[in-house]
SENUKOL-980623 format. One record per residue (C-alpha): residue number from 1; residue in one letter; x, y, z. Coordinates in steps of 0.1 Angstrom, whole numbers. Example, Ala and Ser with C-alpha at 12.3 -4.5 7.8 and 13.67 -1.06 7.14 Angstrom:
- 1  a  123  -45  78
- 2  s  137  -11  71
//
This chain:
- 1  x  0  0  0
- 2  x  16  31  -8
- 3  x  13  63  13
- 4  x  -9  79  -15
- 5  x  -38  51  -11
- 6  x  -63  61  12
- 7  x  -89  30  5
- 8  x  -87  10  37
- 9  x  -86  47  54
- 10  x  -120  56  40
- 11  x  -136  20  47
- 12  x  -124  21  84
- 13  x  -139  64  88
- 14  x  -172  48  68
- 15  x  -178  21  93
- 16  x  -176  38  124
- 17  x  -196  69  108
- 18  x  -221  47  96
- 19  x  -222  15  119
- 20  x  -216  43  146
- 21  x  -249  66  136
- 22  x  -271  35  132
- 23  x  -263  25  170
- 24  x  -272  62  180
- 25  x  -304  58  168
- 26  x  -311  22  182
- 27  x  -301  38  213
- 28  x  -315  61  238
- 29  x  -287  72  255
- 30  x  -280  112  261
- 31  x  -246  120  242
- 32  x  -256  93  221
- 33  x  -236  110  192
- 34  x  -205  106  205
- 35  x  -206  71  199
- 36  x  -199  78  160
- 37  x  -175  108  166
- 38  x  -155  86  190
- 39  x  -149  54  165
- 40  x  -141  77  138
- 41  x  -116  94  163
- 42  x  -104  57  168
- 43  x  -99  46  135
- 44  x  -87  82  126
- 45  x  -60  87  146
- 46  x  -48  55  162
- 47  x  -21  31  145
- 48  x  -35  -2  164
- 49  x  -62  1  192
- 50  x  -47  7  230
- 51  x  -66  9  257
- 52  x  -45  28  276
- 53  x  -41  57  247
- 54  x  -84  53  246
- 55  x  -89  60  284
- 56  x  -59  86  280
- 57  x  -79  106  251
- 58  x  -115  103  262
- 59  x  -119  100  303
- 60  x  -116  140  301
- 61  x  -153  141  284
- 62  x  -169  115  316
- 63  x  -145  133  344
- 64  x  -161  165  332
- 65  x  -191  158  329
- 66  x  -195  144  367
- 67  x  -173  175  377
- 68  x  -201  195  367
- 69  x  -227  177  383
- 70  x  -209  180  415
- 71  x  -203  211  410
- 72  x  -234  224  402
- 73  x  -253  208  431
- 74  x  -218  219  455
- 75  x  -225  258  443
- 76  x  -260  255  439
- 77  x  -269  286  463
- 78  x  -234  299  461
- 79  x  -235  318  429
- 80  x  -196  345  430
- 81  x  -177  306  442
- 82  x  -198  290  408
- 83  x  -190  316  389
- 84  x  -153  319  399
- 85  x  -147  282  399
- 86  x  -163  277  363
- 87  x  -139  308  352
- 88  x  -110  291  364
- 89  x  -123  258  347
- 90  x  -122  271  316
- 91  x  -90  293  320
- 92  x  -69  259  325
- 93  x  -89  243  297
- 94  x  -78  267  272
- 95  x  -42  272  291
- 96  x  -38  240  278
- 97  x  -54  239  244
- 98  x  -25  236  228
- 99  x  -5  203  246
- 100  x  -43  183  245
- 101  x  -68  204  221
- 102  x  -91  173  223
- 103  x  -86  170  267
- 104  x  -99  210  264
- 105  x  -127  207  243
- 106  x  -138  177  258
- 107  x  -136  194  296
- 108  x  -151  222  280
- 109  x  -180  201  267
- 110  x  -184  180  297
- 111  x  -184  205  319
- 112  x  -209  229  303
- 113  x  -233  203  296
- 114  x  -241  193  332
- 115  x  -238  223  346
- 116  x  -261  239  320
- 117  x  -288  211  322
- 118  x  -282  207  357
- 119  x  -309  239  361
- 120  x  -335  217  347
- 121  x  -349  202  376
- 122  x  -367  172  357
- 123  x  -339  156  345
- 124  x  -319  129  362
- 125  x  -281  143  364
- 126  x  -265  111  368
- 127  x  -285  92  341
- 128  x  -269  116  320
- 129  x  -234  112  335
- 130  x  -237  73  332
- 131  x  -249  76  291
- 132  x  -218  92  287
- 133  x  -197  68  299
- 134  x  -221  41  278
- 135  x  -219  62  248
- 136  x  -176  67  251
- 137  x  -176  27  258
- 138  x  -199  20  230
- 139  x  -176  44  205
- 140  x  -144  27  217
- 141  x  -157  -5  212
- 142  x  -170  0  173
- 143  x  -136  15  166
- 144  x  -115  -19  181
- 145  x  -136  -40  162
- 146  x  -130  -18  126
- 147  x  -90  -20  138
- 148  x  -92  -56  143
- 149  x  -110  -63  113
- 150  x  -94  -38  89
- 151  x  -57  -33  106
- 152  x  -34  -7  100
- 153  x  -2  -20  85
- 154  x  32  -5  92
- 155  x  39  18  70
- 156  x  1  33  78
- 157  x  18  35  113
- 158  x  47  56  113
- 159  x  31  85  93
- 160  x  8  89  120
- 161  x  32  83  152
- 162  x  60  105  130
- 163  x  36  138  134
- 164  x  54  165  148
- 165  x  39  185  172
- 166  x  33  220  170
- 167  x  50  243  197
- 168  x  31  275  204
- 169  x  37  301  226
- 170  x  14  310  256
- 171  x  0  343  251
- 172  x  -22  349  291
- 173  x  -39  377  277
- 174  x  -56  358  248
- 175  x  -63  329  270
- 176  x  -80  357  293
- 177  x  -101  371  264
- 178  x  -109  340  252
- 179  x  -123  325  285
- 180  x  -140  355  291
- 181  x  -163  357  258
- 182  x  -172  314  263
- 183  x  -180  323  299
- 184  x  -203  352  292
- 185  x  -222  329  271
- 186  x  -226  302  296
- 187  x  -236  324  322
- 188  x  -263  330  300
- 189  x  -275  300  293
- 190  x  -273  290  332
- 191  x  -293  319  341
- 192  x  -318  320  312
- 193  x  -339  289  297
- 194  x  -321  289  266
- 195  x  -305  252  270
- 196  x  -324  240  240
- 197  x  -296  257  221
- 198  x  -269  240  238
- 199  x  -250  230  207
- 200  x  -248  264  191
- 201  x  -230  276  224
- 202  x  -206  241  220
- 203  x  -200  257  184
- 204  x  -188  288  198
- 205  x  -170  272  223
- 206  x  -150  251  199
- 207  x  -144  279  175
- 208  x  -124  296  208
- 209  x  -102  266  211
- 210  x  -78  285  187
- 211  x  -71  312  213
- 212  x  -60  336  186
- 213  x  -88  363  179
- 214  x  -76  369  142
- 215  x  -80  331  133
- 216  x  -113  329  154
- 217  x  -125  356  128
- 218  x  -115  342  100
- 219  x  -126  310  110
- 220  x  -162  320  116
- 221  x  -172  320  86
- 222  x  -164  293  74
- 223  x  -182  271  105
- 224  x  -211  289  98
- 225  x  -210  272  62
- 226  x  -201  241  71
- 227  x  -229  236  102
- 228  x  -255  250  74
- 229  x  -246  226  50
- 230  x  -243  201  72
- 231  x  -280  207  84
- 232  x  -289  209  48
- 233  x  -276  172  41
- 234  x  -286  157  71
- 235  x  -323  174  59
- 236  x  -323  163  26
- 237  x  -313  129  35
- 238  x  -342  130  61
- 239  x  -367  132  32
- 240  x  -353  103  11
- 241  x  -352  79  37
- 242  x  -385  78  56
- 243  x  -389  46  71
- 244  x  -357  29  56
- 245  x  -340  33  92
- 246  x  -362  2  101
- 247  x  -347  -21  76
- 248  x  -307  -22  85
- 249  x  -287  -27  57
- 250  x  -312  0  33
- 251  x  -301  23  61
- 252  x  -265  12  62
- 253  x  -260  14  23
- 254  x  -283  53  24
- 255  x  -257  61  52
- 256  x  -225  52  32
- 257  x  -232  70  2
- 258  x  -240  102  19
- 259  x  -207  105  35
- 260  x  -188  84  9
- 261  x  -179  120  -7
- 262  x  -173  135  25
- 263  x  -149  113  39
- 264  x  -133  103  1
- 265  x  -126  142  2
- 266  x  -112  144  36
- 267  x  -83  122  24
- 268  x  -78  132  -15
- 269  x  -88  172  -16
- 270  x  -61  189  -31
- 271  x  -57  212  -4
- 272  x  -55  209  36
- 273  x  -86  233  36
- 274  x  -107  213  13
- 275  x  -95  182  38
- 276  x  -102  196  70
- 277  x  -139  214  55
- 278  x  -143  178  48
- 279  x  -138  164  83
- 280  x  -159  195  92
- 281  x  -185  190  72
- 282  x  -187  149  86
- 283  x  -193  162  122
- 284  x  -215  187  110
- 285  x  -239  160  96
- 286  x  -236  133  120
- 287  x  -248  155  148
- 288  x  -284  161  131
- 289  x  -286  130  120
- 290  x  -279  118  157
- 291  x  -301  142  174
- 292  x  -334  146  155
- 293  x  -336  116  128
- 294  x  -365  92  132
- 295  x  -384  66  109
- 296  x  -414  86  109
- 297  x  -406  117  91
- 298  x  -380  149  81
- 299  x  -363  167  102
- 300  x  -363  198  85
- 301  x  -379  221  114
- 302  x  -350  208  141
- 303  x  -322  208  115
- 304  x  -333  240  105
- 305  x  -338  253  141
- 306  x  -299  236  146
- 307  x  -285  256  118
- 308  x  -302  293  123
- 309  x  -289  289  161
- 310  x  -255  284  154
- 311  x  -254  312  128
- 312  x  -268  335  151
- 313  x  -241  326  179
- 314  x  -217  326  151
- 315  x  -226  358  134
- 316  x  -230  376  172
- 317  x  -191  361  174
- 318  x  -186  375  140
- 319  x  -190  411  153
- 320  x  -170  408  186
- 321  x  -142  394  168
- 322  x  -144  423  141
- 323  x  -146  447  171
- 324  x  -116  435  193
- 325  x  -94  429  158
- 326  x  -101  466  154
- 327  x  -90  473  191
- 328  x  -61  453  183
- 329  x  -68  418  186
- 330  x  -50  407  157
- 331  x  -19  412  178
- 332  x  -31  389  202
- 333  x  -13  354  194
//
């Protein structure tokens, strides 16, 4: 196999997207999306399936998520302290964006999630803490048995453990900034019923994960695309498959050639950008299609609901960005 022949790549990212979305939906867990997102992480970036390297990558998303629970019920009448301590959660997170991007957004993610739902008074917090840990398990599990059955051979191995890492240079001030805007925005979604928007806010809160304000601008846009026509597909593919999500391998075929292009392109665009709007564009589709699709009908009011939220959050970004690059937060690396 030479370096230039992606084939057994795409197979392995089109099994756990595909066998990964059709266990999210004959599932009922919360965070049930993850499962897909995690096996494609698997197969993505891991040589030969360790469980160490597995618990190492992906406890961050369970840890935080209990962390907020405890949290949230420790603080619940103690408002400055739950304020203070979420700042300082998401200060270290982003302090440290740039040795474990996916140990920030995860603890990011995590943490937010309980601690934003946690003001719904109906809903079991620990049910939701334990689907995550189902949902991680059930993702690491679909991604071994895609390594086992389609293994990575040596060669396939020492272009990904040969990656040199980036070093980057800690700027506090950014950092500052940045955990200032993403906690502004959870603040307002702890203190006003807005948590049916949750994801838009995990948008933003991804976007920030670059720390520079420049590149979070310039950026922006571009989500906003992808999470559009990501909705769009997920939509589209909504219509054309009523009731086909009860017979198993009509879904699984429907699946693969949706994100057959998407995943062909996020190995063989001619350009990085085209590759990573690819991988976008996979995540942007999968969460829909996780969230809202049923055997019963479209999704088009959800999907659509997903993607005007997001590009309001993204748009109401777009302008503070403009504002501090204008103040001089292009300077700000």
């Amino acid at each position: 196999m030479s370096t230039d022949d992606y084939t057994k790549d795409i197979i392995r990212n089109l099994l756990a997207v595909v066998l990964g979305l059709m266990l999210s939906k004959y599932t009922t867990y919360f965070f049930n999306f993850e499962i897909p997102i995690i096996a494609l992480n698997v197969v993505s970036t891991m040589p030969k399936f360790s469980i160490k390297d597995f618990i190492k990558k992906n406890w961050w998303l369970v840890a935080a998520t209990a962390l907020g629970v405890i949290v949230a019920q420790t603080f619940e009448e103690k408002f400055l302290l739950y304020y203070i301590f979420t700042f300082g959660i998401f200060f270290s997170c982003f302090y440290i964006t740039d040795k474990n991007p996916m140990a920030s957004a995860n603890i990011v993610l995590g943490y937010s999630f309980t601690t934003v739902y946690a003001t719904y008074n109906r809903l079991n917090m620990k049910i939701m803490v334990y689907d995550i840990f189902r949902v991680t398990i059930l993702g690491g599990i679909l991604g071994f048995l895609i390594l086992i059955l389609i293994p990575k051979i040596k060669k396939e191995k020492e272009i990904i453990e040969n990656k040199p890492k980036e070093i980057t240079q800690k700027n506090v001030g950014a950092i500052f900034l940045v955990t200032t805007i993403v906690f502004i925005t959870w603040t307002f979604y702890v203190m006003f019923d807005i948590k049916d928007t949750f994801f838009a806010y995990a948008t933003l809160a991804g976007i920030y994960g670059n720390i520079n304000i420049d590149k979070i601008h310039k950026l922006t846009p571009l989500n906003i695309g992808v999470h559009i026509t990501g909705c769009f597909l997920a939509t589209f593919y909504s219509f054309l498959i009523v009731g086909i999500s009860k017979f198993f391998l009509l879904f699984a075929l429907s699946l693969s050639i949706l994100f057959f292009p998407m995943v062909y392109f996020k190995y063989y665009g001619d350009s990085q950008i085209k590759k990573s709007i690819a991988g976008g564009l996979i995540g942007a589709t999968i969460m829909p299609l996780s969230l809202y699709l049923t055997p019963f009908g479209d999704i088009t009011s959800k999907a659509g609901a997903r993607a005007l939220q997001i590009t309001i959050m993204l748009l109401i970004s777009l302008v503070i960005t403009r504002l501090l690059t204008i103040l001089g937060g292009e300077k700000i690396e």
